[in-house]
N, CA, C and O atoms as a Tripos MOL2 file, in Angstrom:
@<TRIPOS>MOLECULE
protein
  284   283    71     0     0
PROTEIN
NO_CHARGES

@<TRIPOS>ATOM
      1 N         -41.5120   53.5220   16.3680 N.3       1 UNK1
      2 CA        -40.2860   54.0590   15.8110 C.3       1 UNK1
      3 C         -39.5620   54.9240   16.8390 C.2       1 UNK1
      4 O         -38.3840   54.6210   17.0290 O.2       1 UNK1
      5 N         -40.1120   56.0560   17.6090 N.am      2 UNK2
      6 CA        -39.6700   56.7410   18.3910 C.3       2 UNK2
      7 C         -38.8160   56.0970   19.4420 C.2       2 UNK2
      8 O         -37.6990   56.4270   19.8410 O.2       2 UNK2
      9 N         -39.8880   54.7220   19.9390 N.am      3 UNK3
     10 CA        -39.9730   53.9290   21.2180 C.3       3 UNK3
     11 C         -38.3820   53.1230   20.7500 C.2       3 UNK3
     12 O         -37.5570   53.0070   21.6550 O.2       3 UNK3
     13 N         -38.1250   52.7540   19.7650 N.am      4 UNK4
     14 CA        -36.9360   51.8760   19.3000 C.3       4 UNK4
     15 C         -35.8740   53.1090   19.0080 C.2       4 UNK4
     16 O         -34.7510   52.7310   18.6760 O.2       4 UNK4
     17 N         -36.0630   54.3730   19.0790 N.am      5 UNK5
     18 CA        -34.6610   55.1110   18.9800 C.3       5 UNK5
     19 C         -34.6110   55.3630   20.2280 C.2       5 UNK5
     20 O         -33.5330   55.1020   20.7630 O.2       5 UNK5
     21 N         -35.4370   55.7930   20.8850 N.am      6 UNK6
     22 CA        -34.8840   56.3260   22.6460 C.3       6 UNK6
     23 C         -34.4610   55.0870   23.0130 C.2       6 UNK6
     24 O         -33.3510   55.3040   23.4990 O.2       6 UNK6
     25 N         -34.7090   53.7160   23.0880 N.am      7 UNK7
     26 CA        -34.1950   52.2020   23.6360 C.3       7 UNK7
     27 C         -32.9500   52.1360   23.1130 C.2       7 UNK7
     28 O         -32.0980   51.4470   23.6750 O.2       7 UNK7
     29 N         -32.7240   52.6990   22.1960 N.am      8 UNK8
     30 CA        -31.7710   52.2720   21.1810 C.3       8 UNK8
     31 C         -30.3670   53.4890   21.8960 C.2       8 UNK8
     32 O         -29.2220   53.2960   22.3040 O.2       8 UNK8
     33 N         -31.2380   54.7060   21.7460 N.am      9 UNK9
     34 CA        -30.0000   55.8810   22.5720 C.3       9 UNK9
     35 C         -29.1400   55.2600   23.7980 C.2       9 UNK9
     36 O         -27.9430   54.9750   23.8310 O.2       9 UNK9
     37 N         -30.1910   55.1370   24.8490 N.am     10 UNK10
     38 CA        -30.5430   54.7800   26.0600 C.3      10 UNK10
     39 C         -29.6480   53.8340   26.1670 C.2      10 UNK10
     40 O         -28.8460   53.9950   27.0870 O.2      10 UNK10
     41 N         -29.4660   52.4270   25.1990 N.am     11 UNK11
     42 CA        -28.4400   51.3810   25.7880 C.3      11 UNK11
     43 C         -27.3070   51.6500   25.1280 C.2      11 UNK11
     44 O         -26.3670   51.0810   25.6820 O.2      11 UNK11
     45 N         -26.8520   52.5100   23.8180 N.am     12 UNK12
     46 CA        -25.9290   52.2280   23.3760 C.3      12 UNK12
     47 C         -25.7530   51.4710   22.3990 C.2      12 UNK12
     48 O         -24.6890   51.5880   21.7920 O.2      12 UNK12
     49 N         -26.6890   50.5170   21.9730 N.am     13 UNK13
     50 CA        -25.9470   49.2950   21.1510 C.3      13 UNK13
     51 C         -26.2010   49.5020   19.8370 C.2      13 UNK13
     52 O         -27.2540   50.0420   19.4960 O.2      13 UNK13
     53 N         -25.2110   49.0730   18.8750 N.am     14 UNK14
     54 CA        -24.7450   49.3690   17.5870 C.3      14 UNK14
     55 C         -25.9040   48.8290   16.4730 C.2      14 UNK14
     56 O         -26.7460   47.9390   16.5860 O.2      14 UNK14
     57 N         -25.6060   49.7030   15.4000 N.am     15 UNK15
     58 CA        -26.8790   50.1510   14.4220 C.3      15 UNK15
     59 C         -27.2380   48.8060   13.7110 C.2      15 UNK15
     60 O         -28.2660   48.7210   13.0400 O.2      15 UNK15
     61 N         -26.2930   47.6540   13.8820 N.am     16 UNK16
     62 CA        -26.4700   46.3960   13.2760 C.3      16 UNK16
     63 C         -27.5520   45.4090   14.0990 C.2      16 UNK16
     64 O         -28.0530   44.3790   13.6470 O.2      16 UNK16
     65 N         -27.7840   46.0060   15.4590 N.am     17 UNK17
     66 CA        -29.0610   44.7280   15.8380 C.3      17 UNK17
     67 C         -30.0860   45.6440   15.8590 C.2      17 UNK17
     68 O         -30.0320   46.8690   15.9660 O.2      17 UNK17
     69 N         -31.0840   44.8600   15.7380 N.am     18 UNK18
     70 CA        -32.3280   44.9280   15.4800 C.3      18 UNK18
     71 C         -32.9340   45.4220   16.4660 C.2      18 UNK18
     72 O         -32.6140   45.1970   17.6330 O.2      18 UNK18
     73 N         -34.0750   46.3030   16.0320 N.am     19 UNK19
     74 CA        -34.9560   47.1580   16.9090 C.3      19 UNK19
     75 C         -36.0860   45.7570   17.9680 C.2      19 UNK19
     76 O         -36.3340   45.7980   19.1730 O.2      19 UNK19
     77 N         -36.5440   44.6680   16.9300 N.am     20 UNK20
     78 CA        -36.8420   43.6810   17.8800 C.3      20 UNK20
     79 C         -35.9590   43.2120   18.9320 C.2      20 UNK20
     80 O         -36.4590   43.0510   20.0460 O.2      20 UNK20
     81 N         -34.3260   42.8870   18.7020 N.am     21 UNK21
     82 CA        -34.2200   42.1810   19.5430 C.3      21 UNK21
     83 C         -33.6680   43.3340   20.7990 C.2      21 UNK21
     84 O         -33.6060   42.8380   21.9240 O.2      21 UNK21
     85 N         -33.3390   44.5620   20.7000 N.am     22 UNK22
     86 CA        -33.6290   45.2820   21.7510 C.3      22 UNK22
     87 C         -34.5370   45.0920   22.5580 C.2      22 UNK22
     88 O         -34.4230   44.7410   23.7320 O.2      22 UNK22
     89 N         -35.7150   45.3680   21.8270 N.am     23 UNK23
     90 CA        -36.9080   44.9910   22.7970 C.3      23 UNK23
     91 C         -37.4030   43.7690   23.7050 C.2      23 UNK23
     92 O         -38.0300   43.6340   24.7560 O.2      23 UNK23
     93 N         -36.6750   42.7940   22.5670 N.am     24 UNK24
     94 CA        -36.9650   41.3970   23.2880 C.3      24 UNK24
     95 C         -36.0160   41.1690   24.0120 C.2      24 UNK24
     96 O         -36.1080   40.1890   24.7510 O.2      24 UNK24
     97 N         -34.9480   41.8840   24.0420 N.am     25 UNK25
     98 CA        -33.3260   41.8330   25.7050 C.3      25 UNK25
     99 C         -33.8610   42.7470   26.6420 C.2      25 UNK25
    100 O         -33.3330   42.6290   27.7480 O.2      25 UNK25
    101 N         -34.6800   43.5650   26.5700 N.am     26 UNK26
    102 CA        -35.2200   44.4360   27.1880 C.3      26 UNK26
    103 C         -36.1370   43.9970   28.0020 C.2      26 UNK26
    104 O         -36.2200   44.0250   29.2300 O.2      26 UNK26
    105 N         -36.9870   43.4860   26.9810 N.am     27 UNK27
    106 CA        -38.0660   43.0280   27.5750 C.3      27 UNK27
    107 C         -39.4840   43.6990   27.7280 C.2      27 UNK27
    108 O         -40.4690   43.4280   28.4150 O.2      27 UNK27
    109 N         -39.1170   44.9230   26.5860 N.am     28 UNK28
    110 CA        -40.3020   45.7800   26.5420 C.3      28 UNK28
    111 C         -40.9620   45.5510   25.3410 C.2      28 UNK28
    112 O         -40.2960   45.3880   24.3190 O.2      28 UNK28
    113 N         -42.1540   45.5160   25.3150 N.am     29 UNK29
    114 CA        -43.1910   45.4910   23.9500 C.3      29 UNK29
    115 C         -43.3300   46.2940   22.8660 C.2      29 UNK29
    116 O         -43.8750   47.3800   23.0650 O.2      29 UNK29
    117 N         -42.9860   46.0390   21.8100 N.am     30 UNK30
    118 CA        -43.3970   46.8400   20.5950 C.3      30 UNK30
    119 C         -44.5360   47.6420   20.6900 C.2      30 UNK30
    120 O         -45.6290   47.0880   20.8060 O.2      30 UNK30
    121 N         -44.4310   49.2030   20.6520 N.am     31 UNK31
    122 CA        -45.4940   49.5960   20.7010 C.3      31 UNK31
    123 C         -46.7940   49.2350   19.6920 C.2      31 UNK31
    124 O         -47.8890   49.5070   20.1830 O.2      31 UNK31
    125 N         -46.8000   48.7990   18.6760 N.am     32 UNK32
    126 CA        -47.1830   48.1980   17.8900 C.3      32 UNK32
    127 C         -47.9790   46.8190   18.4390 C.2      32 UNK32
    128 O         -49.2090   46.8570   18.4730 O.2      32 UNK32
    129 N         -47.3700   45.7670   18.8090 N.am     33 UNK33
    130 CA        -47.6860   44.8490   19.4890 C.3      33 UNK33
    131 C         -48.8950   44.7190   20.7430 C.2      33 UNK33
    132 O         -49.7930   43.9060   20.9630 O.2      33 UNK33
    133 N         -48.3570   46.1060   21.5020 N.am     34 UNK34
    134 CA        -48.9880   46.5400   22.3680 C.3      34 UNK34
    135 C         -50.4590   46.8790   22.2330 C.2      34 UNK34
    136 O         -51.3150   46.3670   22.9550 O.2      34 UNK34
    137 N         -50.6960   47.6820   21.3660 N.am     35 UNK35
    138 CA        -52.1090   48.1000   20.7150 C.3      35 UNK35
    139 C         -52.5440   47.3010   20.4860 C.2      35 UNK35
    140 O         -53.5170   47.0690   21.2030 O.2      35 UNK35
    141 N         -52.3070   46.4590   19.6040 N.am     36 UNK36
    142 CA        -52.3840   44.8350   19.4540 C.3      36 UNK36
    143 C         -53.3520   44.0070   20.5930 C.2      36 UNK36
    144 O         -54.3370   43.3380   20.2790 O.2      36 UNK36
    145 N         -52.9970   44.1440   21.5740 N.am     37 UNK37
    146 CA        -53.4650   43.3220   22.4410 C.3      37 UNK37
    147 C         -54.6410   43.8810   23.6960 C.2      37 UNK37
    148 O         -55.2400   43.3100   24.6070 O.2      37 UNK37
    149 N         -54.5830   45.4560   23.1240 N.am     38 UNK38
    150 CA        -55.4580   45.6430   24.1610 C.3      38 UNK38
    151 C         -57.0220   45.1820   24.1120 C.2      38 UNK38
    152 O         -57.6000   45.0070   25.1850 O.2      38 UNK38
    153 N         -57.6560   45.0000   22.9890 N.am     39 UNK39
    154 CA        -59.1100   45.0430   22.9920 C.3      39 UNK39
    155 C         -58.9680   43.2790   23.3800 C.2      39 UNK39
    156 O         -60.0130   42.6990   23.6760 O.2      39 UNK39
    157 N         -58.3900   42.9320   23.3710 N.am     40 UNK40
    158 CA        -58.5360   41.4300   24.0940 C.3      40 UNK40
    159 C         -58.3010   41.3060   25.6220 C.2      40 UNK40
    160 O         -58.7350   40.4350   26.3750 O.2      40 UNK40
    161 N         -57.3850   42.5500   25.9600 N.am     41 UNK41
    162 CA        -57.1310   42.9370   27.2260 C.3      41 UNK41
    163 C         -58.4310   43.3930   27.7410 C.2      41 UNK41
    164 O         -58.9290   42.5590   28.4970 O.2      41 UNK41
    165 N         -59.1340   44.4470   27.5730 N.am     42 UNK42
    166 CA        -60.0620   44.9800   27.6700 C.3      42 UNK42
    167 C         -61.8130   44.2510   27.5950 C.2      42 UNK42
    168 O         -62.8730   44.5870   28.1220 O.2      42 UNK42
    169 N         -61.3810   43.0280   26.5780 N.am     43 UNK43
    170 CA        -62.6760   42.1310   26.4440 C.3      43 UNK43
    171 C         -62.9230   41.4590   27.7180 C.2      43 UNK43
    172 O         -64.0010   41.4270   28.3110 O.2      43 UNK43
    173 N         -61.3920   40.7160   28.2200 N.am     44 UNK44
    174 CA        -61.7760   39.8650   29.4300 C.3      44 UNK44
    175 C         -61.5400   41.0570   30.5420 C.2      44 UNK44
    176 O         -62.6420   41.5420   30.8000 O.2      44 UNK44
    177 N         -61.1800   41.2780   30.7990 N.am     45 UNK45
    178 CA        -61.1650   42.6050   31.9420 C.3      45 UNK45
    179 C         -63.2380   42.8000   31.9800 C.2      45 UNK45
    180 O         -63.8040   42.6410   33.0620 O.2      45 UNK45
    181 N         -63.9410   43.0830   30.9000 N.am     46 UNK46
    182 CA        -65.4040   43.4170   30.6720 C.3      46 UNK46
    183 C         -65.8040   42.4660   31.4140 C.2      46 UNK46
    184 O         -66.1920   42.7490   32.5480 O.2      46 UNK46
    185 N         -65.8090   41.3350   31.0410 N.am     47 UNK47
    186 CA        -66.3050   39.8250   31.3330 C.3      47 UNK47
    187 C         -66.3610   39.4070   32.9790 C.2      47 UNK47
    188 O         -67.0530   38.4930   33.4280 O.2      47 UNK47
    189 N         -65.3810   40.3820   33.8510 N.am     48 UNK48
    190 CA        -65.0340   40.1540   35.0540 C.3      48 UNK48
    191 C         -66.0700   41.0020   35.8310 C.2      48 UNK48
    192 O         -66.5550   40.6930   36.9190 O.2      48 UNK48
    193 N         -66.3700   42.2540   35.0260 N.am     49 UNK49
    194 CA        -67.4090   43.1040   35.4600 C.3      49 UNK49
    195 C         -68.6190   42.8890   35.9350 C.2      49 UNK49
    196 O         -69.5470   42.6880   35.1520 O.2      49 UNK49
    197 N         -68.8030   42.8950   37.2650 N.am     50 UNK50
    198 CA        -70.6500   42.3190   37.0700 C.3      50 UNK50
    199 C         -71.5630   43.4160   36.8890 C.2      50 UNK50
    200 O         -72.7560   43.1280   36.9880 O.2      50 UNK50
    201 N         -71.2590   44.6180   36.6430 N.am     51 UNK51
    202 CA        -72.5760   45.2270   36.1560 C.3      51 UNK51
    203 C         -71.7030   46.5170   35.1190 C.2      51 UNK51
    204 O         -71.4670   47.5240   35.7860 O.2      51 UNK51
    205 N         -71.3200   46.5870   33.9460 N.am     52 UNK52
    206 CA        -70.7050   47.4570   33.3600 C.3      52 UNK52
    207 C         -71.0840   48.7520   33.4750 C.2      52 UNK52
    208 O         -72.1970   48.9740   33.9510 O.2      52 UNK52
    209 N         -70.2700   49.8170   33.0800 N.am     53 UNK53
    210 CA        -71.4730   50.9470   33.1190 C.3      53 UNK53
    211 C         -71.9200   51.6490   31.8720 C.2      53 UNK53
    212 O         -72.4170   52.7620   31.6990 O.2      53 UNK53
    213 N         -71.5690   50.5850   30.9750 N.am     54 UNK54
    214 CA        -72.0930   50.7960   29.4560 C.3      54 UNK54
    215 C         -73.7440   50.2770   29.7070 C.2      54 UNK54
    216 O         -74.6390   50.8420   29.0790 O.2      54 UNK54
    217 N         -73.9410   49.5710   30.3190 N.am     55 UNK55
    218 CA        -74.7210   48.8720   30.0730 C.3      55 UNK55
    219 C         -76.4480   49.6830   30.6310 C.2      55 UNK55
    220 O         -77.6010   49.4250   30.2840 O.2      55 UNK55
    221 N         -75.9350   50.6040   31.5120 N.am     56 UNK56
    222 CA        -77.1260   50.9800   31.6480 C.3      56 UNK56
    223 C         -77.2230   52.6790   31.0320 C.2      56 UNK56
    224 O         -78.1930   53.4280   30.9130 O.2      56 UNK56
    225 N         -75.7210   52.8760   30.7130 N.am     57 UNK57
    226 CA        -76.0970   54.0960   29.9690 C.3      57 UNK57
    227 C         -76.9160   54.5830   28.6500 C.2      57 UNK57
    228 O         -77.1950   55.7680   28.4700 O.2      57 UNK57
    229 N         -77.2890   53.4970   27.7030 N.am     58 UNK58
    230 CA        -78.2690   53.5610   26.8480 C.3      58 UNK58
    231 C         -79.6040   53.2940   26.9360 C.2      58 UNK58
    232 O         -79.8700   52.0920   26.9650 O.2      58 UNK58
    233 N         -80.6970   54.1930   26.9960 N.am     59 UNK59
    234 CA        -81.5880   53.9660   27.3950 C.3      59 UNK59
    235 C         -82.7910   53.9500   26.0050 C.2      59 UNK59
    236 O         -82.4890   54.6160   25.0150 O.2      59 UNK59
    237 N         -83.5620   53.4980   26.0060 N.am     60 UNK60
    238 CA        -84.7900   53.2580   24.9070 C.3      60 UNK60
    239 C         -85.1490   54.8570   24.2900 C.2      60 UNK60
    240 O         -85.0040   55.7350   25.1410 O.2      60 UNK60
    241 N         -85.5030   55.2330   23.2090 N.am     61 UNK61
    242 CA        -85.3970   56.8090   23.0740 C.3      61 UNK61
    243 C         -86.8620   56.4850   23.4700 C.2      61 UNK61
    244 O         -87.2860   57.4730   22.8700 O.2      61 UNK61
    245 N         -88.1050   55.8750   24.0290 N.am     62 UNK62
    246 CA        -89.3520   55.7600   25.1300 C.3      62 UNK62
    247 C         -89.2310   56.9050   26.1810 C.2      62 UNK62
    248 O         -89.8030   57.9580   26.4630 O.2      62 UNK62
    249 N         -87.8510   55.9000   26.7490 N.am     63 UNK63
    250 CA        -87.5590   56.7280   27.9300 C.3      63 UNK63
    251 C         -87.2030   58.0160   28.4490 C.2      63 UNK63
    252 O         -87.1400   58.4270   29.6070 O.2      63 UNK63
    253 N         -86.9320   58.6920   27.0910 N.am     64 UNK64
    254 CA        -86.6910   59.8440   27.8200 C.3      64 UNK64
    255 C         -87.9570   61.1230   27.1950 C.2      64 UNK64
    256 O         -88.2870   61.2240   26.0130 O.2      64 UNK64
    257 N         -88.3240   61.7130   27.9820 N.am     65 UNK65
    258 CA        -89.2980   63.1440   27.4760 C.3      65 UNK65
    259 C         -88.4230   64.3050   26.6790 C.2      65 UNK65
    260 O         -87.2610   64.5980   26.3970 O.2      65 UNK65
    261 N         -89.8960   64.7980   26.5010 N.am     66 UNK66
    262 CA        -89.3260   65.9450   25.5160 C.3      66 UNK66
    263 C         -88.7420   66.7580   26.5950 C.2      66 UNK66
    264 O         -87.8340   67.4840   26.1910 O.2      66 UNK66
    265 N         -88.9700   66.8320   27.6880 N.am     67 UNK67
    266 CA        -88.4190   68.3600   27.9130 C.3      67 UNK67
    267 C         -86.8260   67.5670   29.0110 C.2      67 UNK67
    268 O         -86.5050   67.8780   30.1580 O.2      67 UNK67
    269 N         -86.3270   66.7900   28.3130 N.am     68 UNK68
    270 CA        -85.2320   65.7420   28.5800 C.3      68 UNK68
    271 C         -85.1710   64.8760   30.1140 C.2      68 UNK68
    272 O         -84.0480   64.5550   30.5030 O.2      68 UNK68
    273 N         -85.7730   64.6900   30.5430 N.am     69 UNK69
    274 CA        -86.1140   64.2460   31.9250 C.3      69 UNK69
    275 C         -86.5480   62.6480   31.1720 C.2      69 UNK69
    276 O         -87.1940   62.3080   30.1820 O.2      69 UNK69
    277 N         -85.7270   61.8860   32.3520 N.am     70 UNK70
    278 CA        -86.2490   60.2770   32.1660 C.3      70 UNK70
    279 C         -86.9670   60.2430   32.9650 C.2      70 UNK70
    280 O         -87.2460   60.6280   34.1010 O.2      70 UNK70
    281 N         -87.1850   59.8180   32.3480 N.am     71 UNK71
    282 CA        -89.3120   58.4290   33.2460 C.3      71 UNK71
    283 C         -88.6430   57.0710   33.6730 C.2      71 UNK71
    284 O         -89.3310   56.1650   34.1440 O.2      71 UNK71
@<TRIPOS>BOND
     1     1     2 1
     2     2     3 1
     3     3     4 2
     4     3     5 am
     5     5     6 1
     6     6     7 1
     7     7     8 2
     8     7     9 am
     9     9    10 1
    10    10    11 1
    11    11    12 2
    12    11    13 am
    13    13    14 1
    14    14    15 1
    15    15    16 2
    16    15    17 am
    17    17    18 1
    18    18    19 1
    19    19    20 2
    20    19    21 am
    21    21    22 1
    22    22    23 1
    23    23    24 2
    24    23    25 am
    25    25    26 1
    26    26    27 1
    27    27    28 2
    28    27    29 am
    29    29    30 1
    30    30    31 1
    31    31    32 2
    32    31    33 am
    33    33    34 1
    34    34    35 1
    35    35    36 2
    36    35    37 am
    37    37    38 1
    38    38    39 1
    39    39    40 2
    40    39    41 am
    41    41    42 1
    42    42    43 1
    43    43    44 2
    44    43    45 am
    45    45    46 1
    46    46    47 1
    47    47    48 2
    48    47    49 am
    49    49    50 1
    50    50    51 1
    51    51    52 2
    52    51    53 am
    53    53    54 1
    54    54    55 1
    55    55    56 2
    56    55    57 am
    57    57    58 1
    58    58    59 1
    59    59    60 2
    60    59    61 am
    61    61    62 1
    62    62    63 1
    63    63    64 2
    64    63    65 am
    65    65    66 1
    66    66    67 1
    67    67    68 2
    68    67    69 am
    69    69    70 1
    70    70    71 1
    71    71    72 2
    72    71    73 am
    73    73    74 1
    74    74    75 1
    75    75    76 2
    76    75    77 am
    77    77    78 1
    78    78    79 1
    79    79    80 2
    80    79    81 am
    81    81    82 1
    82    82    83 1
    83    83    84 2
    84    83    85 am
    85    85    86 1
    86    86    87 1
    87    87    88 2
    88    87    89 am
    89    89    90 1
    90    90    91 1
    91    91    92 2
    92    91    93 am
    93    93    94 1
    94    94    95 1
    95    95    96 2
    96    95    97 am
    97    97    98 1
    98    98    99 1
    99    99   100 2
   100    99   101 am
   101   101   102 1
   102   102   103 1
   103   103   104 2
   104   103   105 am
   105   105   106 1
   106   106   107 1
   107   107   108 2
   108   107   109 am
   109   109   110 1
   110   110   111 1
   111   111   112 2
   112   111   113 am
   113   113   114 1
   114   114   115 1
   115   115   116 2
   116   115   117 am
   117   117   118 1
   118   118   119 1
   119   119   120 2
   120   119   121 am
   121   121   122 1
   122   122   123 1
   123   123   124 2
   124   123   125 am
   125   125   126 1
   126   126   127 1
   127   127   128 2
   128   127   129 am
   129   129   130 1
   130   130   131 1
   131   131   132 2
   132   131   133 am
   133   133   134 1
   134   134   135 1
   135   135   136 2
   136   135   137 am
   137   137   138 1
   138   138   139 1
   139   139   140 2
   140   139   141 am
   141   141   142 1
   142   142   143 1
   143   143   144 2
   144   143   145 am
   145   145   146 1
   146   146   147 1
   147   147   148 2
   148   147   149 am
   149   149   150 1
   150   150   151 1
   151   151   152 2
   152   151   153 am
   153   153   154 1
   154   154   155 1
   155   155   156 2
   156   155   157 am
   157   157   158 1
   158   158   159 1
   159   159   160 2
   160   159   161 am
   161   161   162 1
   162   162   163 1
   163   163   164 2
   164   163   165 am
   165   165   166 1
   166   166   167 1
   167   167   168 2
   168   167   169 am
   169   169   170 1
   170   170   171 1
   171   171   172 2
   172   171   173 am
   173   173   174 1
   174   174   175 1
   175   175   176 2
   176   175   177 am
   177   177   178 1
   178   178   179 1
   179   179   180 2
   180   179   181 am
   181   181   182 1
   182   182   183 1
   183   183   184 2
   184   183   185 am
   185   185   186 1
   186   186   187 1
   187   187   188 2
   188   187   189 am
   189   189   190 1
   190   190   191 1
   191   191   192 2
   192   191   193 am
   193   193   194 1
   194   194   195 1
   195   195   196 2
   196   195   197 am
   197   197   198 1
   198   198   199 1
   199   199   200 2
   200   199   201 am
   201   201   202 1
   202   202   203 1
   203   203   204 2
   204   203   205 am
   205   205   206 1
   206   206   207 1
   207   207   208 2
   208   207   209 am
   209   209   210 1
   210   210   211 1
   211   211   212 2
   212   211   213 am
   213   213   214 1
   214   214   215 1
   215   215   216 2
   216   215   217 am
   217   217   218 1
   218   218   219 1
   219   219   220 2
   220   219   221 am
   221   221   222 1
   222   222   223 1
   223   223   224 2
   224   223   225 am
   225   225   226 1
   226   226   227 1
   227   227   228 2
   228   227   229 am
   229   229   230 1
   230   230   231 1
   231   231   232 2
   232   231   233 am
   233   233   234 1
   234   234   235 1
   235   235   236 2
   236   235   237 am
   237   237   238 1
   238   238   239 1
   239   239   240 2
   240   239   241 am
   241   241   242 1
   242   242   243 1
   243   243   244 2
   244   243   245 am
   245   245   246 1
   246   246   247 1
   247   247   248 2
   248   247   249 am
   249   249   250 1
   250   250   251 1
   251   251   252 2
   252   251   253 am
   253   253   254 1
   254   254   255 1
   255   255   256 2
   256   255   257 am
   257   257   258 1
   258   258   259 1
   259   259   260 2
   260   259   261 am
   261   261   262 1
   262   262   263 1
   263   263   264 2
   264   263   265 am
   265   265   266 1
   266   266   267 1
   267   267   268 2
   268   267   269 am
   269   269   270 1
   270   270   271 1
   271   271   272 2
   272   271   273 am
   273   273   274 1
   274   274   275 1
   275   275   276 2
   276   275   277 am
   277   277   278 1
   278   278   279 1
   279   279   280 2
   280   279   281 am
   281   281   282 1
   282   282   283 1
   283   283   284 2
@<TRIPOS>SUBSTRUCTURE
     1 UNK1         2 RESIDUE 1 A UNK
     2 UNK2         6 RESIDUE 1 A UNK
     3 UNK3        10 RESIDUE 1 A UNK
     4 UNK4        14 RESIDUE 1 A UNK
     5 UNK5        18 RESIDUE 1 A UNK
     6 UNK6        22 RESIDUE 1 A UNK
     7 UNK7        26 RESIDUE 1 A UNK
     8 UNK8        30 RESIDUE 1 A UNK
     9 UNK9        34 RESIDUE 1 A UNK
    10 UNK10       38 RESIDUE 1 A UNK
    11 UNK11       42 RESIDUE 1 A UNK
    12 UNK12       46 RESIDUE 1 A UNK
    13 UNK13       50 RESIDUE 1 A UNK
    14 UNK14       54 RESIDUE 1 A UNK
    15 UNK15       58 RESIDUE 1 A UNK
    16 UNK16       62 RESIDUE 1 A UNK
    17 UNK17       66 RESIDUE 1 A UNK
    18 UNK18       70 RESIDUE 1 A UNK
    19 UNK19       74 RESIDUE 1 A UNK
    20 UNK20       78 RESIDUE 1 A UNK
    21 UNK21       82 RESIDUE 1 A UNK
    22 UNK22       86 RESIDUE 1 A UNK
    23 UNK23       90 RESIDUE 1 A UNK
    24 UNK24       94 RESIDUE 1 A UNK
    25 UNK25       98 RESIDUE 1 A UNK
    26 UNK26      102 RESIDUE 1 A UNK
    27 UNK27      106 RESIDUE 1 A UNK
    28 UNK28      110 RESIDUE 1 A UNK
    29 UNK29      114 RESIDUE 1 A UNK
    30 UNK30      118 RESIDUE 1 A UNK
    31 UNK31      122 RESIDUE 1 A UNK
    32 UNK32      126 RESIDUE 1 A UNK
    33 UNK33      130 RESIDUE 1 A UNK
    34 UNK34      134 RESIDUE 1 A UNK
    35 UNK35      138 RESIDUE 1 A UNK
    36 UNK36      142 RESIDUE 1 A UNK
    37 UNK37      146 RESIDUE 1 A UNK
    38 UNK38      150 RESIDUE 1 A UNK
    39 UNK39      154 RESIDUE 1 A UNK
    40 UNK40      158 RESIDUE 1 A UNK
    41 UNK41      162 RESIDUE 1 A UNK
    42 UNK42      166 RESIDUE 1 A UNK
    43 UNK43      170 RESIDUE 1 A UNK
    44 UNK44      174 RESIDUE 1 A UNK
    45 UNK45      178 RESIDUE 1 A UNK
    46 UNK46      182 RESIDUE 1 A UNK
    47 UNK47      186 RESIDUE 1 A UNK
    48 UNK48      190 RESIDUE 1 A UNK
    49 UNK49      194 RESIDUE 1 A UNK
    50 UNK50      198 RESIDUE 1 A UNK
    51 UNK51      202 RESIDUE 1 A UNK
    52 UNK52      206 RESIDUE 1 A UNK
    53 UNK53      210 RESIDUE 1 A UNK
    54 UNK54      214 RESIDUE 1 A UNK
    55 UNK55      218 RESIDUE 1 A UNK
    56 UNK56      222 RESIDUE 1 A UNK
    57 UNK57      226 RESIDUE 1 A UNK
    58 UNK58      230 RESIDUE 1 A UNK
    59 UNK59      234 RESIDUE 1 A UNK
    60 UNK60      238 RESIDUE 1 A UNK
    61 UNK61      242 RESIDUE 1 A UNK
    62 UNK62      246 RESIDUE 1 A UNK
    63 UNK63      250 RESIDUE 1 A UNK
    64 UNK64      254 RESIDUE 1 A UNK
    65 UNK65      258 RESIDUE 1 A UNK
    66 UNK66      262 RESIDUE 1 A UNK
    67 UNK67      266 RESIDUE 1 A UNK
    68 UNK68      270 RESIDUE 1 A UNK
    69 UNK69      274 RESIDUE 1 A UNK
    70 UNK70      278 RESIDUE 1 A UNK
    71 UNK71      282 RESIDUE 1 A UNK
């Protein structure tokens, strides 16, 4: 909403077109849209990773001692 009134200030154009097709003459993404697409963004972006660093940050609760030191 914000993102479609500053676009909207910004060019000038009259209250009868649409907040989409601003964006789509623009050429900028609905913020909405946007959110939209990141965890698919973010899935293959993972996939490219060869060693994540999720992956070794969980460790077996084995592994770690009481007085918090890993083994």
């Amino acid at each position: 909403m914000l993102q479609s009134k500053c676009l909207r200030l910004a060019t000038g154009v009259p209250w009868y077109i649409s907040n989409r097709q601003i964006h789509e003459d623009l050429g900028v993404p609905l913020f909405a849209d946007h959110i939209r697409t990141l965890p698919a963004s973010f899935d293959s972006n993972l996939a490219d990773v060869e060693k994540p660093r999720a992956a070794g940050a969980i460790r077996p609760v084995e592994a770690i001692a009481c007085d918090g030191q890993v083994n």
